[in-house]
Structure formats: C-alpha cells, structure tokens
Kinemage of the C-alpha trace (Angstrom):
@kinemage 1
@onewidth
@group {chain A} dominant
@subgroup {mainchain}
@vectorlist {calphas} color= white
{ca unk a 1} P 4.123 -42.882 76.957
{ca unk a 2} L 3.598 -44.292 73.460
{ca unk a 3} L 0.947 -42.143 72.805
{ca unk a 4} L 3.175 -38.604 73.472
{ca unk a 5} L 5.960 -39.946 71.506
{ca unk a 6} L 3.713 -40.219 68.520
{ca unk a 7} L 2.266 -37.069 69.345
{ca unk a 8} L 5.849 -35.419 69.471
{ca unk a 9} L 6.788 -36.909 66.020
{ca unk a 10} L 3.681 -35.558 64.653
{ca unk a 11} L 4.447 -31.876 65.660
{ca unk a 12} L 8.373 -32.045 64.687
{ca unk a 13} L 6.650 -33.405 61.338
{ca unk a 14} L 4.165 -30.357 60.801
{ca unk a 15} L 7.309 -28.172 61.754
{ca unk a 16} L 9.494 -29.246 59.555
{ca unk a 17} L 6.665 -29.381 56.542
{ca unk a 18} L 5.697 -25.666 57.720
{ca unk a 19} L 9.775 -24.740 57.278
{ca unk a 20} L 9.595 -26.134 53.712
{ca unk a 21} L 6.889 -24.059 52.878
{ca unk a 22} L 7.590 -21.062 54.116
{ca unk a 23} L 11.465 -21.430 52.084
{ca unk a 24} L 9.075 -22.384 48.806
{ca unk a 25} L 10.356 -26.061 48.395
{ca unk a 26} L 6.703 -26.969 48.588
{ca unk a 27} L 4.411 -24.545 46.444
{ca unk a 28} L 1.597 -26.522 48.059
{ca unk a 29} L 0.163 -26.947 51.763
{ca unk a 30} L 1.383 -30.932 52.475
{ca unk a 31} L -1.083 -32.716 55.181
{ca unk a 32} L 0.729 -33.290 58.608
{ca unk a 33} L 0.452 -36.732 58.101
{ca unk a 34} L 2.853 -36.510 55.000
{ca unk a 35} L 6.189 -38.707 55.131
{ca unk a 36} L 9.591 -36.899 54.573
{ca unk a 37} L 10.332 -39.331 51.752
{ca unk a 38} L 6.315 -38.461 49.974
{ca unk a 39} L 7.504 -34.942 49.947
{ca unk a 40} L 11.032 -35.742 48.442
{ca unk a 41} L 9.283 -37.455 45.695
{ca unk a 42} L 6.693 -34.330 45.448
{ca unk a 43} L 9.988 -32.206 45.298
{ca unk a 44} L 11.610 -34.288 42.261
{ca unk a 45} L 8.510 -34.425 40.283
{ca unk a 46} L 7.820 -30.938 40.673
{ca unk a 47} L 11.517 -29.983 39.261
{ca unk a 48} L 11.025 -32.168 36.493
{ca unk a 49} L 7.769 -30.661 34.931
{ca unk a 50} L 9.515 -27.095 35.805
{ca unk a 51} L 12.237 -28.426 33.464
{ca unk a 52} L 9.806 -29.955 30.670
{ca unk a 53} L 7.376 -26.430 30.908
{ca unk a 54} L 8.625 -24.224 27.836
{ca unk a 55} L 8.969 -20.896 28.687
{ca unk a 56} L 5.926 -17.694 27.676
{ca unk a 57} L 8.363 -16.775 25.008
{ca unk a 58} L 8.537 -20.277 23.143
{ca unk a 59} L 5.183 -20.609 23.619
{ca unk a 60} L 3.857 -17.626 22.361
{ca unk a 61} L 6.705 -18.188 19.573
{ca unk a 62} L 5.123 -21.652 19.015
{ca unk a 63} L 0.910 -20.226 19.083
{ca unk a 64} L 2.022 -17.075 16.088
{ca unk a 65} L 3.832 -20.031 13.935
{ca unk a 66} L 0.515 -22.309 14.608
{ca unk a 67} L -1.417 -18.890 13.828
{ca unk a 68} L 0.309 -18.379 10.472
{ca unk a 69} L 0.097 -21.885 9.687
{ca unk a 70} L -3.848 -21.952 10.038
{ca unk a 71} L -4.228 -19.071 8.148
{ca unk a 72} L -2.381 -20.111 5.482
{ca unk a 73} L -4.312 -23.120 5.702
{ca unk a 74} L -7.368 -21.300 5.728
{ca unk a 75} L -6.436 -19.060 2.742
{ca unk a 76} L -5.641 -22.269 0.772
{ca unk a 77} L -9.071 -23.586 1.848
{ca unk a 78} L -10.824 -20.564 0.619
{ca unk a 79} L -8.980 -20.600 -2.724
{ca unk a 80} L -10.109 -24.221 -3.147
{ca unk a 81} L -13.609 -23.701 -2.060
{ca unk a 82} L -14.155 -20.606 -4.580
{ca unk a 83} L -12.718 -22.831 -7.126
{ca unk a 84} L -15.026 -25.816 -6.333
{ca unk a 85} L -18.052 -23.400 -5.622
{ca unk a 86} L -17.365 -21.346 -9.176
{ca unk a 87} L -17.187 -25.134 -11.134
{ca unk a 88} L -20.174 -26.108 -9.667
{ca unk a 89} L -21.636 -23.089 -10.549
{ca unk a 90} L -20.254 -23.184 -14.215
{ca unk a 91} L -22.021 -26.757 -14.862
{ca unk a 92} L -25.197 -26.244 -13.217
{ca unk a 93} L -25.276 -23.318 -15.855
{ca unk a 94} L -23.993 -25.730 -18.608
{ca unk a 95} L -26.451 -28.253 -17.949
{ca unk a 96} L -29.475 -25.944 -18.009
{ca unk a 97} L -30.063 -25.234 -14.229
{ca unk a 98} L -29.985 -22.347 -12.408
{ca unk a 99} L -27.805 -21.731 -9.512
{ca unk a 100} L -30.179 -20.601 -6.680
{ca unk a 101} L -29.682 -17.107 -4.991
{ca unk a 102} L -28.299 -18.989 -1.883
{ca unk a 103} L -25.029 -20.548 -4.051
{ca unk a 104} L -24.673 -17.415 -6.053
{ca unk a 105} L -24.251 -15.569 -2.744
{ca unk a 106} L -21.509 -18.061 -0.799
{ca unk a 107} L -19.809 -18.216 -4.326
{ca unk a 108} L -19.520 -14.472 -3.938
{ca unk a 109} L -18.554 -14.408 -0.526
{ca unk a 110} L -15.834 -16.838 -0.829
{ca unk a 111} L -14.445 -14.814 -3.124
{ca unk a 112} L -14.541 -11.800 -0.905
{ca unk a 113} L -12.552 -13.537 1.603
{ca unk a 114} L -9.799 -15.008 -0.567
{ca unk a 115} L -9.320 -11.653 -2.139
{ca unk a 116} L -8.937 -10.300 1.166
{ca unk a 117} L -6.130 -12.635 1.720
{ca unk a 118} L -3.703 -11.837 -0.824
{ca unk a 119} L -1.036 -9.665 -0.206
{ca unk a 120} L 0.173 -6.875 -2.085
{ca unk a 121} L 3.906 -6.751 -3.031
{ca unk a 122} L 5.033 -3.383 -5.073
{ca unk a 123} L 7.240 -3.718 -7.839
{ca unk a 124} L 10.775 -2.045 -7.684
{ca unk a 125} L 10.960 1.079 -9.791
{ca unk a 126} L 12.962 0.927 -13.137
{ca unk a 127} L 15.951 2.918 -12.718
{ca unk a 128} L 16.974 5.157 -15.832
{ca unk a 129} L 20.037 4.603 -17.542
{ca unk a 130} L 21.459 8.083 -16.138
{ca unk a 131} L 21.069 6.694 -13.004
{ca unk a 132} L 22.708 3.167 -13.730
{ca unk a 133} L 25.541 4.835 -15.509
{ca unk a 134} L 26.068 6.835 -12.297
{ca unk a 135} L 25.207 10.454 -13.999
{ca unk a 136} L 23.000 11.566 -10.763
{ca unk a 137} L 26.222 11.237 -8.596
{ca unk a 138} L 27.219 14.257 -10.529
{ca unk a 139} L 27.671 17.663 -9.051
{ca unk a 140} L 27.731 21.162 -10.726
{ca unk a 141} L 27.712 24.759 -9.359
{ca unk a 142} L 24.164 25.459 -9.954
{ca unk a 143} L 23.069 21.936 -8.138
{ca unk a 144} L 20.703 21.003 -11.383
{ca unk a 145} L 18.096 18.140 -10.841
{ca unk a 146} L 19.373 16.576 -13.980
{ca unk a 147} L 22.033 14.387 -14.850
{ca unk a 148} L 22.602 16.038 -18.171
{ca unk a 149} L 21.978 19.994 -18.845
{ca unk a 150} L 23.690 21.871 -21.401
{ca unk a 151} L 22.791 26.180 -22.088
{ca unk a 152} L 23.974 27.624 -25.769
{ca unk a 153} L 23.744 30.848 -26.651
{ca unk a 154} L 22.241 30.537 -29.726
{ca unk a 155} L 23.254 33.134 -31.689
{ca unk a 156} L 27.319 33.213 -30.646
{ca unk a 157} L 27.367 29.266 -30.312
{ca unk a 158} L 28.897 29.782 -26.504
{ca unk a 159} L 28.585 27.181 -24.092
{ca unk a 160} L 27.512 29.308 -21.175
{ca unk a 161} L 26.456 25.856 -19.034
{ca unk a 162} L 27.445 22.038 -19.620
{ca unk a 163} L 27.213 19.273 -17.417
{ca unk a 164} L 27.860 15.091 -18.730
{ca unk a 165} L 26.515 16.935 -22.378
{ca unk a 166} L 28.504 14.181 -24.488
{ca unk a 167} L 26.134 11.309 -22.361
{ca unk a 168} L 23.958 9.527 -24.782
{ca unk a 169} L 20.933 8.515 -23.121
{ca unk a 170} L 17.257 7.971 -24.433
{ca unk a 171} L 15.360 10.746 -24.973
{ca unk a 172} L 11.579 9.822 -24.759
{ca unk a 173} L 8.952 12.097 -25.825
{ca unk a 174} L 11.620 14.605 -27.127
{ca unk a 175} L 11.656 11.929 -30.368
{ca unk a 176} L 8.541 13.797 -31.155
{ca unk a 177} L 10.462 16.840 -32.181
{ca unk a 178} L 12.395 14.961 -35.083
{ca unk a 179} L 9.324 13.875 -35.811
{ca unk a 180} L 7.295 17.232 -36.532
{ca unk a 181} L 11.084 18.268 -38.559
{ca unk a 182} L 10.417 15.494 -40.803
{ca unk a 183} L 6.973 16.358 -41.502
{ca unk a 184} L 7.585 19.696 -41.521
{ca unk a 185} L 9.971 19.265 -44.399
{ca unk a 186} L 8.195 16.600 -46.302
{ca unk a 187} L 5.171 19.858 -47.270
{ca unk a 188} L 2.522 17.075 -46.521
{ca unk a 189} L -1.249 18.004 -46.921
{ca unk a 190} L -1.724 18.947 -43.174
{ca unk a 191} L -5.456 19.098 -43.571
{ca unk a 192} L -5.638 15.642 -45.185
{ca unk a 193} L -7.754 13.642 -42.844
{ca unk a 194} L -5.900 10.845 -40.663
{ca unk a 195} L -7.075 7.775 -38.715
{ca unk a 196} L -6.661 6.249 -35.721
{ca unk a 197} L -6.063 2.125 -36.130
{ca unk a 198} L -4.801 -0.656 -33.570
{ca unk a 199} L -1.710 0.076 -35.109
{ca unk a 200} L -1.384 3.039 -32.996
{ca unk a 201} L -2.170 1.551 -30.118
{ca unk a 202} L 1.339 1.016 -28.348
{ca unk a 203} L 2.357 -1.659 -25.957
{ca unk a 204} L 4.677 0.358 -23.817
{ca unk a 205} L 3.818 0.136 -20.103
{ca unk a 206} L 2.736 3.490 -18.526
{ca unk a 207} L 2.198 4.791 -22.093
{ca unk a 208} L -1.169 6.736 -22.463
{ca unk a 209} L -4.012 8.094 -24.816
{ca unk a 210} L -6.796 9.717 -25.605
{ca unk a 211} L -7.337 9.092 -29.007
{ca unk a 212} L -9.811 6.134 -29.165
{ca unk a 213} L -9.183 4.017 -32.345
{ca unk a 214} L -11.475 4.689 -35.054
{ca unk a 215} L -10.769 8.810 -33.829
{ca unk a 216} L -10.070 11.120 -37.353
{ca unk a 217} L -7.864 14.427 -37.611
{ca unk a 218} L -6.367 16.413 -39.444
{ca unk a 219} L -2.567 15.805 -39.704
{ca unk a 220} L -2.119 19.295 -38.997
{ca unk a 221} L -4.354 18.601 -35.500
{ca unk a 222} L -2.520 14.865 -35.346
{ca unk a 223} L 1.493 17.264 -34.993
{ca unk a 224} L -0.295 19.642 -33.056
{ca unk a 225} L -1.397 17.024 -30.130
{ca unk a 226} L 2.052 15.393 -30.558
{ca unk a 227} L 3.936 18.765 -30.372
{ca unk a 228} L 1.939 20.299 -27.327
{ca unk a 229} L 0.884 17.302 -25.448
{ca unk a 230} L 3.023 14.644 -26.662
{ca unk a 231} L -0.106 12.586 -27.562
{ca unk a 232} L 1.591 8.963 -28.374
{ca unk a 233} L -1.223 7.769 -30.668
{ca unk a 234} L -1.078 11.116 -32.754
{ca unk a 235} L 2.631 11.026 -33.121
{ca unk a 236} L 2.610 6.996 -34.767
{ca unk a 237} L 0.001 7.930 -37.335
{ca unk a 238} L 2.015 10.633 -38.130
{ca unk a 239} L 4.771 8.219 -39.133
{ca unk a 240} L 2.947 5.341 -40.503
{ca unk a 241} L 0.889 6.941 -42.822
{ca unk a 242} L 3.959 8.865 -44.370
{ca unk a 243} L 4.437 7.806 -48.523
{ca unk a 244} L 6.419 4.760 -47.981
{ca unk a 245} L 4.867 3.923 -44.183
{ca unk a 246} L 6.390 3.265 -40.534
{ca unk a 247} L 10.097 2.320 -41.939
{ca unk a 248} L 10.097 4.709 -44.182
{ca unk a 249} L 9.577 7.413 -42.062
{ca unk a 250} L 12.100 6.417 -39.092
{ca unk a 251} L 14.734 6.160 -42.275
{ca unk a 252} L 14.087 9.299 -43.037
{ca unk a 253} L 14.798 10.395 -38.960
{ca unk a 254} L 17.438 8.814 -39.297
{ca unk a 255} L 18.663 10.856 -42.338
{ca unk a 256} L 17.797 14.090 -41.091
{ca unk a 257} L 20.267 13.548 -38.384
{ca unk a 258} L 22.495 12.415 -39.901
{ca unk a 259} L 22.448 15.777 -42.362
{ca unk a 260} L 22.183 17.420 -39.094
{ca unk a 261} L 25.791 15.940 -37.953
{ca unk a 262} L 23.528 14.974 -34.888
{ca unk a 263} L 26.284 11.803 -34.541
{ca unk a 264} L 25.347 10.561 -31.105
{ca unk a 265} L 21.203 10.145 -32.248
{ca unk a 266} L 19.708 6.492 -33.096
{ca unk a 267} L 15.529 6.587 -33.579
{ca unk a 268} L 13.509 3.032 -33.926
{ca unk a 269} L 10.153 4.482 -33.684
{ca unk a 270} L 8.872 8.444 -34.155
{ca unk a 271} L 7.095 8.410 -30.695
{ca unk a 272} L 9.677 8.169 -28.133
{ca unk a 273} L 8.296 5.272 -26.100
{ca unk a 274} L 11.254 2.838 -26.862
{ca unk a 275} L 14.301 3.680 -24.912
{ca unk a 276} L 16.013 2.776 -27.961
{ca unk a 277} L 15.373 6.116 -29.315
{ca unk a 278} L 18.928 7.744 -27.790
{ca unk a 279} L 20.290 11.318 -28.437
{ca unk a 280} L 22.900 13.861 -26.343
{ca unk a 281} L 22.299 16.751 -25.401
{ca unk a 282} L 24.724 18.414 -27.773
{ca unk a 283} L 22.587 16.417 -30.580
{ca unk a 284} L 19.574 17.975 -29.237
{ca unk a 285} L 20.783 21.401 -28.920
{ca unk a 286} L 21.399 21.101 -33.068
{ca unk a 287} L 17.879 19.783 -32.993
{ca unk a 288} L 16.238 22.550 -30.776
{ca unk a 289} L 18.104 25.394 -33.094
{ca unk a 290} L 17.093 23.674 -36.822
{ca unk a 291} L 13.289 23.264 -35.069
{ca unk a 292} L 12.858 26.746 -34.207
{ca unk a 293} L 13.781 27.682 -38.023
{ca unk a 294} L 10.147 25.962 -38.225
{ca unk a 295} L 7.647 28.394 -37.964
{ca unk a 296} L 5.039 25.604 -38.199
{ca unk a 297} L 7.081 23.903 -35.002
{ca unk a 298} L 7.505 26.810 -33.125
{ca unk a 299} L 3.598 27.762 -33.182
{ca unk a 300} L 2.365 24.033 -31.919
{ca unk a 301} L 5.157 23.736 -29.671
{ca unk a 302} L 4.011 26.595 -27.614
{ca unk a 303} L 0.643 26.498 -27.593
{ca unk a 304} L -0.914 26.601 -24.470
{ca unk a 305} L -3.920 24.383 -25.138
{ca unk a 306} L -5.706 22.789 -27.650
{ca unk a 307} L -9.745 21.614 -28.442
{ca unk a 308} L -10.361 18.920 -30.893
{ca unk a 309} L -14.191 17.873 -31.907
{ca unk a 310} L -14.309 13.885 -32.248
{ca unk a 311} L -18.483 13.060 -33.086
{ca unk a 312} L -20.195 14.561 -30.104
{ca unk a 313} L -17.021 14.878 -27.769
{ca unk a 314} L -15.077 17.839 -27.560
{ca unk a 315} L -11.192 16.964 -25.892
{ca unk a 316} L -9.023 19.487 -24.556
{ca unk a 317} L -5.107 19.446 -24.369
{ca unk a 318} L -3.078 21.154 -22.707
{ca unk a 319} L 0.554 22.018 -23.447
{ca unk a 320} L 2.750 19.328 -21.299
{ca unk a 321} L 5.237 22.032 -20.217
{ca unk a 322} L 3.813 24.479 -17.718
{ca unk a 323} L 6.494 27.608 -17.783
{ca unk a 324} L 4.169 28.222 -21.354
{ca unk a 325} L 1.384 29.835 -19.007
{ca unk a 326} L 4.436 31.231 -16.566
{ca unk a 327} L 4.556 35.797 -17.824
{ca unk a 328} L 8.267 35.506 -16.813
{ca unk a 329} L 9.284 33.118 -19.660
{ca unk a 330} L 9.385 33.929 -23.319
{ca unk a 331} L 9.947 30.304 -25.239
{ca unk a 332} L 10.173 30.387 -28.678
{ca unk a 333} L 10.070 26.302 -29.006
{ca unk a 334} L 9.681 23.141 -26.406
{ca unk a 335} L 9.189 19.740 -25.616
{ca unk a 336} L 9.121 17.550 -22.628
{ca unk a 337} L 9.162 13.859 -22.242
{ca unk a 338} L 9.386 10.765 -19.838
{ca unk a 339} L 9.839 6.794 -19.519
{ca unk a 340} L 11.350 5.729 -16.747
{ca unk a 341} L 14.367 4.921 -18.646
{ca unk a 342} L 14.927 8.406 -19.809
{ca unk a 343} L 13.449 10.336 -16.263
{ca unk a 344} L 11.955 13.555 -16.679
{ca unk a 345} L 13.310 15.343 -19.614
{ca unk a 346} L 12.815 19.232 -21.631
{ca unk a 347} L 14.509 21.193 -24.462
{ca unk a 348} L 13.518 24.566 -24.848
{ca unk a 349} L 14.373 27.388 -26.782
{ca unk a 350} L 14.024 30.964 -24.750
{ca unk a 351} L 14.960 34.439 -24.926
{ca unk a 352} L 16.495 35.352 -21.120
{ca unk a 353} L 18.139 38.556 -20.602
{ca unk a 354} L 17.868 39.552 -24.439
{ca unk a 355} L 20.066 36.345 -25.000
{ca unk a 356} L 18.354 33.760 -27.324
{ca unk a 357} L 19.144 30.583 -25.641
{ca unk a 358} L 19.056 26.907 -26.293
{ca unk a 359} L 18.190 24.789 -22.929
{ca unk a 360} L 18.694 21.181 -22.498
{ca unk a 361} L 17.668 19.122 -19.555
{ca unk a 362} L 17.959 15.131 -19.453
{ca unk a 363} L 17.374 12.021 -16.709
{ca unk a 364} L 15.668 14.469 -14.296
{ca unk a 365} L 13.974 13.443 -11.194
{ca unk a 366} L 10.302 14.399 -10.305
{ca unk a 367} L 7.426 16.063 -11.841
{ca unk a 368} L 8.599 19.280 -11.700
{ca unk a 369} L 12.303 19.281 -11.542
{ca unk a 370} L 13.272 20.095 -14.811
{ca unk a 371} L 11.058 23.110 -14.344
{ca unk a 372} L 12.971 23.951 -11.708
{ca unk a 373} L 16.294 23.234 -13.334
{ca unk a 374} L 15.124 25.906 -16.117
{ca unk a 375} L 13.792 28.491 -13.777
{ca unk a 376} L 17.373 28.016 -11.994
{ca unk a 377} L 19.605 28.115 -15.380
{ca unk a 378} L 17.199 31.934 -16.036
{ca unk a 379} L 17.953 33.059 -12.967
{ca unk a 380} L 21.307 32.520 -12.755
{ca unk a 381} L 21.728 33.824 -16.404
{ca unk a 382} L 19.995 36.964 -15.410
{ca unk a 383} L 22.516 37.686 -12.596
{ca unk a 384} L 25.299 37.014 -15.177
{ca unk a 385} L 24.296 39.345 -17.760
{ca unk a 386} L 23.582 41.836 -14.966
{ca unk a 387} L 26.978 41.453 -13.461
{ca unk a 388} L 29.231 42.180 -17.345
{ca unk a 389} L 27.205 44.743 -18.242
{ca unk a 390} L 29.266 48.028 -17.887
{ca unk a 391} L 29.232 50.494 -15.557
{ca unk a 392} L 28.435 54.007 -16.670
{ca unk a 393} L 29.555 56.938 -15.042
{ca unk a 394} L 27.731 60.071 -15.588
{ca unk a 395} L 29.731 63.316 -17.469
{ca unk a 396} L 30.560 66.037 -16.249
C-alpha cells in the first residue's frame, strides 16, 4: 500500500516536472526525484542571472570600447618603446659601441608600426576674402566663375560687362604686372647679370620655384620668367636689386599708382604672395591698358614658353595662361595669379570681334575657371557685335 502511494507521488512528480518543461520554466531536464520547492529555487536563480546578463548590444558596445582602449594603449606602448629603443641606440653610439644588426632592425620596426598608427587629419582650406565677404553668392547674366569680372572696351572706355568691379580684394601674382611697369620705366640695363640669394627665397606656404639660389640671369630673362610664368624668385630680385633696394622699389609701386589714379591699389611686396598686395578690378583695368603701352610687357607677357641655360641645366617655362597656345584668341597682354586668399585670378588684354578689349577676372574657383569665364565673356561678345551690326539690303 505504502509502496504504490510512493510510486503514485513519484509519477504526479515527473508529470508535473515534464509540464514545466515543455512551457520553458525549466530550460533544463530536472531528475524525477527533484522537490517542487528545488525547482522554485532553480526558477529564482535562473531569473536573476537573466536579469544580471547584459545584453549582445552592451556587450559588443563594451568589447569595441576595450578594443580602442588597447590600441591606444598599444600605440602609446610603441611610441615609448621607439623612444627607449632610439636612446639606447643613440648612447651605445656615443659611447663607442655599435648597435648590432638585431637592435638596428626592432628599432626600425617599431618605428614602422607607430607610424602606422597615426592618423591623418586634413587641414580646412583657407577661404578667399571674396568668398568671406560673400562675393561668390553673386549672380550675373553670363553665370561667370568669378566673384569680380569687369570687360572695357578699350578704345571707347565702355563698360560692356561689370560685376562687384569696385571690390578690393588681393590680387596675387597679378602684382607682377606693376612690377615689370616699374622696371619697364626705370630703362634698367636688362642684360646686367642678376643673382639668386636666400633673400629670394619666400616663406609663403604653397609658394614655388625653380630658381635654385646661387642661379644668375639676365634681368631681362629674370621679367621674362616673372611675366610668363610668374616665377616668384625672379620677380623679388627684380625688386631688391633696384637703385635704392626692396623699399625702394615697392615705393615706387606705390607711386606709379598712385600717378595712375589706381585709388583702390596698396602693394607690400613686388611678387604678389602677400595678400596684402590689394587692387579692384577697375584699378587693374587702368593697369592692363598703361601695360600694353609697353612693348617690352606685351612681348614677355605673351610668350608661349621660355628656355633658360643655368651651368649644365637647361629649364623650360611655359606661359601660365593657356588661351596663349588657343588659334581663337588674339591677346595682346596677360597675367594670371593665385593664393588662396585671392582664388584663381587673370587680366588680359584681347582683340574679340575687332573690339580691343580689357578683361578682368578676380576670386575665381578652379584651375581652369577663369579660362572659362574669358572664353564665355568672347563668346558672348561675339554674338553682341553680330547682333548691332546692320542689316544691308541689296539695291535694286
């Protein structure tokens, strides 16, 4: 009798275990023999590590932050074991000893793998002035690349294009043409032999050369490299050795535009590298016109290329502004220039439709935009001159 009761229990015991089971209160098989208050207890631990488990996303949060942090540790590791590995190597060659190939080669790996480790940021371009004054919001009929464009008729005076021409923005490389004026004027000695010294050498990020130090020209070949290919170097030995040097000669720039009436011009140096040197366009369109009365200016300005011998090299220039090459354009004078706080900037004076006209393009953006801008300006001065010429109706 005893012995079926227990018997009974037992199966209403693996029933009622089974039932838990198959409901998923018990994520494990329980043993017959289990007590309904065991498997209560197995139930409240069970809910309690549930709630104390983080979830996949936390964790894999936590593993990328402990991932970071170990590389970071690991770059800071490297950093100090290239530092301790170069010092060690520095005194063992102080002292007389020398490092064995072994050293030599984990110094030089360790410096692989820290350099492998740093991270690139890029710098935030410079914006131009143009662009800060808010000159590139600026619309016009012919939708120019440039902030500030201006077309003259050079012959009449007319304005037959103007957009923000009173703006007084720096004028880079187009300095250079105030430059070859003065010089012009001054009837220097242009074959009079000039020098290259670390005076010309400018500090002016993004500023190039090719005119090693020590490098001698003529100062005819010194305005010619300036005026073509608005070589930097060329263009401050023409101004510093003027009679009287460097002040002297950007008094005298000063001067000349003054005489000019060229009101809205300011020049610090004669190359065009300081954004100090500042100009209009209206300014520049005096300039362009009073240049071209240059024969001298005129002939550099447009040459297509240039060789100069320098000991055994040979270097060859060519002119900065490519509508020179371009069979469609006839340009009597030009220059280009660009600093990022003047954009890409030309004057240029052209004969378009049998007009002789005066072409001024500032704060431009791109390579080749203000080439475009010009080849824009002709065309649309071409249809112009097309559309007032008068119609004539045959006699008779």
């Amino acid at each position: 009798m005893i012995q079926g009761v227990v018997r009974i229990r037992k199966l209403v015991l693996a029933a009622a275990v089974a039932a838990w089971v198959s409901v998923g209160v018990l994520p494990t098989v329980v043993s017959a023999a289990t007590s309904p208050a065991k498997v209560a207890k197995t139930q409240k631990a069970q809910k309690s590590a549930s709630a104390k488990a983080p979830s996949k996303r936390t964790s894999a949060s936590a593993k990328t932050a402990t991932r970071k942090m170990a590389m970071s540790k690991t770059s800071t590791k490297q950093a100090v074991l290239a530092k301790k590995s170069s010092s060690r190597v520095k005194v063992q060659i102080a002292s007389g000893k020398k490092p064995t190939g072994r050293q030599l080669a984990a110094q030089n790996q360790t410096r692989k793998n820290v350099k492998a480790t740093v991270v690139r940021v890029a710098a935030p371009a410079r914006l131009s002035m143009g662009e800060q004054l808010g000159l590139r919001t600026s619309n016009d009929r012919l939708d120019l690349n440039s902030s500030v464009a201006l077309v003259i008729d050079q012959e009449t005076n007319e304005v037959l294009f103007s957009k923000n021409d009173a703006a007084v923005l720096p004028i880079a490389s187009l300095t250079k043409l105030m430059t070859g004026l003065v010089i012009a004027d001054a009837n220097l000695d242009m074959n009079e032999p000039l020098t290259i010294t670390q005076d010309d050498v400018d500090t002016y990020k993004g500023s190039s050369s090719r005119l090693a130090v020590g490098s001698t020209l003529s100062r005819g070949e010194m305005m010619h490299l300036a005026l073509m290919s608005s070589e930097n170097r060329a263009a401050n030995a023409l101004g510093r050795t003027y009679p009287g040097g460097l002040s002297e000669f950007v008094r005298l720039m000063n001067s000349k535009a003054k005489q000019l009436g060229m009101t809205d011009t300011r020049y610090v140096e004669p190359t065009g590298l300081s954004s100090l040197n500042q100009s209009s366009a209206r300014d520049l369109a005096t300039l362009v016109s009073v240049a071209h009365d240059r024969p001298i200016l005129r002939s550099l300005s447009t040459s297509p290329g240039h060789e100069v011998e320098l000991g055994r090299r040979t270097l060859h220039y060519n002119n900065s502004n490519r509508l020179i090459k371009n069979p469609e354009w006839d340009i009597g004078l030009q220059k280009t220039g660009y600093i990022s706080e003047a954009g890409r900037c030309l004057v240029m004076q052209a004969k378009v439709a049998g007009r002789q006209l005066i072409m001024v393009f500032l704060d431009s953006t791109g390579k080749l935009s203000r080439l475009q801008d010009a080849e824009r300006v002709r065309r649309w001065v071409e249809v112009q001159t097309e559309m007032a010429r008068p119609v004539v109706r045959p006699q008779g």
